[in-house]
C-alpha positions as a Python dict, from the first residue, in 0.01 Angstrom:
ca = {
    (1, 'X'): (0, 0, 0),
    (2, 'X'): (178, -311, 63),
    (3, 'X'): (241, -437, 387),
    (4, 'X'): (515, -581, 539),
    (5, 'X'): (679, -939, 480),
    (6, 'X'): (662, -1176, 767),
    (7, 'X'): (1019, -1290, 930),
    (8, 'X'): (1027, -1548, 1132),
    (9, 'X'): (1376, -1655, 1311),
    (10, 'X'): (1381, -2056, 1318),
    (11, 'X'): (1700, -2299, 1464),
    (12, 'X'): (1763, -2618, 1322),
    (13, 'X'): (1888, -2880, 1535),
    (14, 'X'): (2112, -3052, 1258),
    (15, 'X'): (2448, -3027, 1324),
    (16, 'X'): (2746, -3226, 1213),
    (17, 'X'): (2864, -3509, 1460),
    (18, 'X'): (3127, -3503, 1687),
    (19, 'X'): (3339, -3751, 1742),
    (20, 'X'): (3226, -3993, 1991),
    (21, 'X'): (3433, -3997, 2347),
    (22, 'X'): (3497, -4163, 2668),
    (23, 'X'): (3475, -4503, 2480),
    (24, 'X'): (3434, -4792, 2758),
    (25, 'X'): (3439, -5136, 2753),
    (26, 'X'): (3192, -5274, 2926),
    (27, 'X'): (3229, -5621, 2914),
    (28, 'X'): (3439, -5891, 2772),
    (29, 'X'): (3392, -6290, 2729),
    (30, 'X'): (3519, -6561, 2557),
    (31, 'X'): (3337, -6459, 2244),
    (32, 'X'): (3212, -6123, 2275),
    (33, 'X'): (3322, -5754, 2339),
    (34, 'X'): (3080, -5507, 2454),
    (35, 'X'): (3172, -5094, 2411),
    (36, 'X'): (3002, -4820, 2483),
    (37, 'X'): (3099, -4455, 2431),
    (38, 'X'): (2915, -4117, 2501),
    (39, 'X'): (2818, -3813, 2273),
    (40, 'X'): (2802, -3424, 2261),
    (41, 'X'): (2481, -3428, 2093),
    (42, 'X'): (2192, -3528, 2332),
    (43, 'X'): (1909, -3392, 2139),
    (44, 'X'): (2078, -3526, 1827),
    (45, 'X'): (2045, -3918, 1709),
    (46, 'X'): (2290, -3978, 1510),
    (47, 'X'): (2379, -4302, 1332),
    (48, 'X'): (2728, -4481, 1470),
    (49, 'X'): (2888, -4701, 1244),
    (50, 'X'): (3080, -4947, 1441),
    (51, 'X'): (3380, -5135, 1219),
    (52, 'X'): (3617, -5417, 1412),
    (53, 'X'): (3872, -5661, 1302),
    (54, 'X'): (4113, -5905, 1436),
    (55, 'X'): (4443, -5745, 1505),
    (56, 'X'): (4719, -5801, 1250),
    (57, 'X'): (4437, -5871, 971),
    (58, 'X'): (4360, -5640, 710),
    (59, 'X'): (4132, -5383, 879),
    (60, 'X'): (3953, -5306, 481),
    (61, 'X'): (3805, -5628, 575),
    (62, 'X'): (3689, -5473, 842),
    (63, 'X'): (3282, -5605, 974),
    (64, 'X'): (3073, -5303, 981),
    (65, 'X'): (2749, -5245, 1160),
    (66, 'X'): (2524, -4940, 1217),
    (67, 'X'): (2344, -4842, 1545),
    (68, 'X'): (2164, -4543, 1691),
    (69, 'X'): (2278, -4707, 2032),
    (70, 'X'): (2595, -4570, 2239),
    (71, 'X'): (2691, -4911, 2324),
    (72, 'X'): (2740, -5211, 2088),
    (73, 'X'): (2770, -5585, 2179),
    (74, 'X'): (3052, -5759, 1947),
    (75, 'X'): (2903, -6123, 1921),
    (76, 'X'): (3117, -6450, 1757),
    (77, 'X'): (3427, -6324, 1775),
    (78, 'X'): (3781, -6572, 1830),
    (79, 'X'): (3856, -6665, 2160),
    (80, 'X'): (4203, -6485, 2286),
    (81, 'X'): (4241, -6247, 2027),
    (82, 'X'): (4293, -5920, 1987),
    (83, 'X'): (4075, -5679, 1833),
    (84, 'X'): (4098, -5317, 1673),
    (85, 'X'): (3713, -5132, 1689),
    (86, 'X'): (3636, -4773, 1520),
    (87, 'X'): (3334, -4623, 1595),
    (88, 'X'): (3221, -4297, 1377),
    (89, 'X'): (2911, -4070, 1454),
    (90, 'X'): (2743, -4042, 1095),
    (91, 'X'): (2456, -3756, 1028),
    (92, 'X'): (2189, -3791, 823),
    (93, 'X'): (2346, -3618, 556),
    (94, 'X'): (2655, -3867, 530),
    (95, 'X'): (2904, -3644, 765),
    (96, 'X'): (3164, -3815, 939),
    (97, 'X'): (3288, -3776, 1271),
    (98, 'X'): (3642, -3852, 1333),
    (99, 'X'): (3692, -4205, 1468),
    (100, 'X'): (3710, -4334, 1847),
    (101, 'X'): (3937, -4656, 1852),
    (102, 'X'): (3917, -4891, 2145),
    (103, 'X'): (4185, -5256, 2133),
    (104, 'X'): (4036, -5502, 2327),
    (105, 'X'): (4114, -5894, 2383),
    (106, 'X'): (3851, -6137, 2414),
    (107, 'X'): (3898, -6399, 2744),
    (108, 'X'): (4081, -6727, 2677),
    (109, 'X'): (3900, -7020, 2787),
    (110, 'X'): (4066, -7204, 3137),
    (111, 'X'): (4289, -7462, 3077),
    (112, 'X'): (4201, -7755, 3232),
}
């Protein structure tokens, strides 16, 4: 007689990303812009892809950078202007979250 086959009940912990909220910025200079932003997922890394561009430029020229970070320091940017930043939770598997958009102005330089 045959016996019986063995079940086992397993959970993944994949699960598609949600789009990143409460997006801060941290800190602004001259030159740089630092974000950060927070996540539903806290047993979940997920990869962010952070994309910024200068403000009436066109945003498919957009400079792209991944992370597994929730925060992201924009470096050499234009002094006083105005910039437009996505960030989008990716999984592993290429899923998109929907995008969290922060406009932020770098610090003009006193005038002497």
């Amino acid at each position: 007689m045959a016996g019986l086959g063995a079940y086992t009940k397993g959970y993944t912990l994949f699960q598609d990303p949600t789009t990143p909220y409460n997006g801060t910025e941290v800190d602004r200079t001259e030159t740089t812009i630092s974000i950060s932003w927070a996540t539903n997922h806290s047993y979940c890394t997920f990869l962010y892809q952070v994309c910024y561009y200068e403000v009436d430029t066109d945003p498919t020229k957009a400079t792209c950078v991944t992370t597994t970070d929730t925060s992201y320091t924009l470096n050499n940017l234009g002094e006083c202007k105005a910039y437009i930043i996505d960030v989008v939770a990716k999984s592993s598997s290429g899923v998109e979250s929907l995008t969290l958009q922060f406009y932020s102005v770098t610090l003009c330089p006193d005038a002497a």
